[in-house]
Every structure is written in C-alpha cells, then in structure tokens.
C-alpha positions in Angstrom: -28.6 -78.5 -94.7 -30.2 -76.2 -91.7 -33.4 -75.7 -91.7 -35.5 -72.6 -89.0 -39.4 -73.2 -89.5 -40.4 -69.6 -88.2 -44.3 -71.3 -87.1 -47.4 -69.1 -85.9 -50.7 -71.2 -85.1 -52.0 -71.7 -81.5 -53.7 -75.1 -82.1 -51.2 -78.0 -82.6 -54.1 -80.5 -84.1 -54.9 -77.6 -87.0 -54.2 -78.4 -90.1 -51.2 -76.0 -89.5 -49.9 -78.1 -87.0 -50.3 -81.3 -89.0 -48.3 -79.6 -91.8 -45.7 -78.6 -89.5 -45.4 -82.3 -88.0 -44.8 -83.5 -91.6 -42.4 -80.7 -92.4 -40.0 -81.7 -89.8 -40.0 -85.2 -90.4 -39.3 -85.0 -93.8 -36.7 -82.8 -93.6 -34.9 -84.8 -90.7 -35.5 -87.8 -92.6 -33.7 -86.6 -95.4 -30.9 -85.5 -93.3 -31.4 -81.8 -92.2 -30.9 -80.6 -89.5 -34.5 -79.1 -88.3 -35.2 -76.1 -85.5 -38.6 -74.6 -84.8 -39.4 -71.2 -83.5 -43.5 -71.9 -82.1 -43.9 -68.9 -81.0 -46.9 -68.9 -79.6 -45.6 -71.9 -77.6 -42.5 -69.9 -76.6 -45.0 -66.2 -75.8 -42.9 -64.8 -78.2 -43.7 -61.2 -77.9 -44.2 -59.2 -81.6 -44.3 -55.5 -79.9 -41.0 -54.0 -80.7 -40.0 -51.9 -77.8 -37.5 -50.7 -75.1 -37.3 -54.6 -74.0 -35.8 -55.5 -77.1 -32.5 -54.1 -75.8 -30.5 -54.7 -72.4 -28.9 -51.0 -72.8 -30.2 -48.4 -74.9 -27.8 -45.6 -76.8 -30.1 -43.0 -75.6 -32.5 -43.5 -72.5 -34.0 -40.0 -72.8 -35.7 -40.2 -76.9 -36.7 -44.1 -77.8 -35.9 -44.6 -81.4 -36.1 -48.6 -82.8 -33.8 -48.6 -85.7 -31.3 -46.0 -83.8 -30.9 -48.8 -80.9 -30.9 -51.7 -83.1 -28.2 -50.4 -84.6 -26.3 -49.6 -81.3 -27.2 -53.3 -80.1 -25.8 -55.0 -83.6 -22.5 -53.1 -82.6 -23.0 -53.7 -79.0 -24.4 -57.3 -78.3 -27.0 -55.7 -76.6 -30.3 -57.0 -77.9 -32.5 -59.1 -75.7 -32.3 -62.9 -75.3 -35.3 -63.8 -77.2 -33.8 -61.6 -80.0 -30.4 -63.1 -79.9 -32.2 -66.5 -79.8 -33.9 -65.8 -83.4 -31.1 -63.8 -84.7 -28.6 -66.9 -84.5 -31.1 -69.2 -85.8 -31.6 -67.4 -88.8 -27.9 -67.2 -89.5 -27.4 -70.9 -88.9 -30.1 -71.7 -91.3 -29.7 -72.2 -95.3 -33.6 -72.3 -95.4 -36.1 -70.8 -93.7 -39.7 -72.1 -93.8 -42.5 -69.8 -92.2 -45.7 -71.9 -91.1 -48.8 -70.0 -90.8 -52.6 -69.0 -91.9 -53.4 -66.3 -93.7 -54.9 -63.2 -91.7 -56.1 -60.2 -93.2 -53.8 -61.0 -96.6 -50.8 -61.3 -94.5 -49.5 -63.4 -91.6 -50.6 -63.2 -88.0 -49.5 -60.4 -85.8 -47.0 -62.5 -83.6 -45.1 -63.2 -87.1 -45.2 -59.7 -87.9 -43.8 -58.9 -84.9 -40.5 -61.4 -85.4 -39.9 -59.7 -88.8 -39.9 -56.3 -86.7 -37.9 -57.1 -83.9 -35.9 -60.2 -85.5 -34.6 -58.7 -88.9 -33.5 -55.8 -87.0 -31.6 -52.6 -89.2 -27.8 -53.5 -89.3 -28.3 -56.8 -88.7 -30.4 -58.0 -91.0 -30.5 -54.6 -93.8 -28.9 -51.2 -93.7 -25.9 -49.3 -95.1 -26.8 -50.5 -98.9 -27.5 -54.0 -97.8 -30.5 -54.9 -99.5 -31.7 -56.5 -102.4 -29.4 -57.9 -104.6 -26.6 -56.9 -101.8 -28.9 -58.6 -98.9 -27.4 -60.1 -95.9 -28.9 -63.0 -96.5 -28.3 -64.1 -100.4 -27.9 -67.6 -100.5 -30.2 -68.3 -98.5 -33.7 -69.5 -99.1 -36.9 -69.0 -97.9 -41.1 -70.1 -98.3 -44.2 -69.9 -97.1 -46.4 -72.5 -96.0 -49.9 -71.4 -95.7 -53.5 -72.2 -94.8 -55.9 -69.9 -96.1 -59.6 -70.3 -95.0 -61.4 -69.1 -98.4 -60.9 -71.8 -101.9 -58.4 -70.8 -104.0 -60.9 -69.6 -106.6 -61.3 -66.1 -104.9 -57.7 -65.7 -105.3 -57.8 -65.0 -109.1 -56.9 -61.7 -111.2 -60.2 -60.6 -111.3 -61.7 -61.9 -108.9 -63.1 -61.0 -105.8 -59.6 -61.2 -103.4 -57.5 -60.6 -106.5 -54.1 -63.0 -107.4 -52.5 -64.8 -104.8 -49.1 -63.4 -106.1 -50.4 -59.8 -105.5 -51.4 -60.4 -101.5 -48.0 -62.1 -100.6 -45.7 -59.0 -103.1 -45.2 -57.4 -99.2 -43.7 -60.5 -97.8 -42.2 -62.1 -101.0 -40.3 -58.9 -102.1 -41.1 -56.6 -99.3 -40.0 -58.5 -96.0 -37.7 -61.7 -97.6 -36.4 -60.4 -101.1 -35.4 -57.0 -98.9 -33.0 -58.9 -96.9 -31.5 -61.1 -99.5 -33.5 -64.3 -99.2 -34.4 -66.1 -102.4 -38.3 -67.1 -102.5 -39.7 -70.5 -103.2 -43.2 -71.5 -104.2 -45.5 -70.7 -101.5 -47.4 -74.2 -100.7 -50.9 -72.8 -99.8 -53.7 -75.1 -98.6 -57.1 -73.9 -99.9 -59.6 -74.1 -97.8 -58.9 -77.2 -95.2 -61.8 -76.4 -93.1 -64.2 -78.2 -96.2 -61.7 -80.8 -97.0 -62.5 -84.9 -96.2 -60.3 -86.7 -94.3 -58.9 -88.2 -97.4 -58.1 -84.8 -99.3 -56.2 -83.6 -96.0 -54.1 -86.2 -95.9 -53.6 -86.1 -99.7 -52.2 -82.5 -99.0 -50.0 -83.4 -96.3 -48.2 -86.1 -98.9 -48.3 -83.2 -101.4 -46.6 -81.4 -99.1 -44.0 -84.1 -98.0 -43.4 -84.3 -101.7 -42.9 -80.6 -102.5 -40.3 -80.6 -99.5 -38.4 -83.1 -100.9 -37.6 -81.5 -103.9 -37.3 -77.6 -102.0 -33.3 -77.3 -102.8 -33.5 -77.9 -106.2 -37.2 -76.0 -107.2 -36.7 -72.8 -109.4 -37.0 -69.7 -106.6 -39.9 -67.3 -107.8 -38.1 -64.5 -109.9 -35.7 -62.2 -107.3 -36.8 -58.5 -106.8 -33.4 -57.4 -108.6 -32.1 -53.7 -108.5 -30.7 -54.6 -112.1 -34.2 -54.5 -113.5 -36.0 -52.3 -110.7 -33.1 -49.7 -109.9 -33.0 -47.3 -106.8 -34.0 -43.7 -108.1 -32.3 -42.5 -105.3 -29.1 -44.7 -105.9 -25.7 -42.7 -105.7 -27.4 -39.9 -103.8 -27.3 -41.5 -100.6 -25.5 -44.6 -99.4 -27.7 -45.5 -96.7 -31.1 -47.1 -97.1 -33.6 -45.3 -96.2 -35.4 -46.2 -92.6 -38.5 -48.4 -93.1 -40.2 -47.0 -90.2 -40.8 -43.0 -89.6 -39.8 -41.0 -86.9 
C-alpha cells in the first residue's frame, strides 16, 4: 500500500519528529511504500495566490476557485501544487503529522488543504461526500497536543476532543471522500519521562500496524445528513466567498 504523511513541525528531535521517524519505519517495514511532504523542510508556501497557477483564465479579476478550476482542465497549476496533487492520488492512505494550534493544525497545513485540495480536483460539481474524489481512500491524524487529555472532556474546560477536530474530520477529509481513522493524539509530551515517551512511540508503532484493518470513525454520510439544497443546484456550493 502507498502511504503520503502530509508532516508540519519545524524541530526534527520533537516529539513530532520522533513519531514521524517511527511512522515511516513501520510502515516500510511492513512493506509500504512511504512518501513525506515536510513542509517546512520543503518552504512549502500555505498562502493561496496568483503563484499557484503558471496561466490564469482571467489576469484582470483574481478569483481562487475560478482558476483552479481552469488549471485542473488546463495543467496549469504550479509545481509545488502538481507535486502534492500526484502524491495524494498515488496514495491509499494519507497520514497528517502535526501539533495542535489553536484547536486545529498549523497554518502551513492549512495552507496545503487550500491550495492542494483545490475545487475540481479534489471537490466540485456534486463531488463530495459520499460522491468524494477520494472514497477509498483513508486518512488520520497524528497529533501532539501540549495540554493532558483531561481538558479535552464534554464538559470540561476545552470541551471533547471529537468536537475540536469535526472541521478537519468531516469538514476538510470526509468533504473530499476520505474515510477517517482514529486520531492517535499524544497528551501532553512536554511532562512525559523518558520511559512514557518511548512507551508512546511503541503505542504508536503498534496502532500503525493494524491502520488497514481499524474500524474508520463513522463517515459524514449525505444518507443520514442530506443536502437541503440537493436537486436545486448541481454544483456545490464555493467554500470560499467572493
């Protein structure tokens, strides 16, 4: 199987970095084939711009989903794009390695959902969903978070875990077809000993070994949350205004 781990942390001896290191070798050493996007290693850029494109459809009014579009038909997206965009077609699972910032995922990672998962190729034209580009596909996260997991509860002072990541679970990777696993969250690594840390990195190593088989969390489905607009309009409406 193909694996892209989509990985956002500056420091390669965090504890990020160590999970990543374990990551790939398991995978490879069961037999995967393993690429990783580091993109702060590679500068990847997160603003979605004019650069994202080597020829625009109209130079005189910039609109992003008007010349992704006009790339996907056209071939015209920029390298870095192109890059990304093949990897995540070559890959049956997609792994994205990062901490937790402000209840979502750093801004570089934000900006390879915007420019990466780009309209047409990625969602549009009724493509979402249950009728995603990607079904069949899997994808997790793989997070450190900096507070103990006990602030994370349903009543508690950050609320459930499940409710911070609904935007990237079913907002971002449910959108465009993926099936969600698991997240595997490290609580707190900062105040772990060196003995619990490396107990999580062979939790870890265990949790991959089993990621083709595990159960994915329960799919956003438009059976049991239908599309009041459905039938009115066969497009999807544009995530971004004006």
């Amino acid at each position: 199987m193909n694996v892209l781990i989509v990985y956002a942390h500056q420091e390669p001896k965090s504890f990020c970095g160590a999970l990543l290191v374990v990551a790939t070798e398991a995978l490879k050493e069961d037999g995967h084939e393993v690429k990783v996007s580091d993109l702060y290693a590679m500068g990847f850029n997160p603003v979605c711009d004019r650069w994202d494109f080597t020829e625009t459809a109209d130079p005189d009014y910039f609109k992003v989903q008007k010349e992704q579009t006009h790339a996907t038909a056209g071939g015209s997206f920029a390298p870095d794009i192109v890059r990304e965009q093949e990897r995540v077609q070559w890959a049956d699972l997609v792994i994205f390695h990062q901490p937790l910032w402000w209840f979502s995922v750093p801004a570089i990672t934000k900006g390879w959902f915007d420019r990466v998962l780009a309209l047409d190729f990625a969602y549009g034209r009724g493509r979402w969903f249950d009728r995603g580009v990607f079904r069949g596909k899997r994808a997790m996260l793989t997070i450190t978070a900096g507070a103990p997991e006990q602030r994370y509860q349903e009543g508690h002072i950050f609320g459930g875990i499940e409710r911070v990541l609904y935007p990237l679970h079913v907002g971002v990777l449910n959108f465009v077809g993926f099936d969600v696993l698991e997240p595997f969250i490290t609580w707190a690594p900062i105040q772990m000993s060196i003995e619990e840390r490396e107990a999580e990195l062979q939790s870890y190593r265990s949790r991959l070994e089993g990621v083709w088989t595990a159960e994915p969390l329960p799919f956003h489905s438009l059976k049991r949350h239908p599309d009041p607009l459905e039938g009115l309009n066969s497009y999807v409406a544009p995530r971004r205004s004006s």
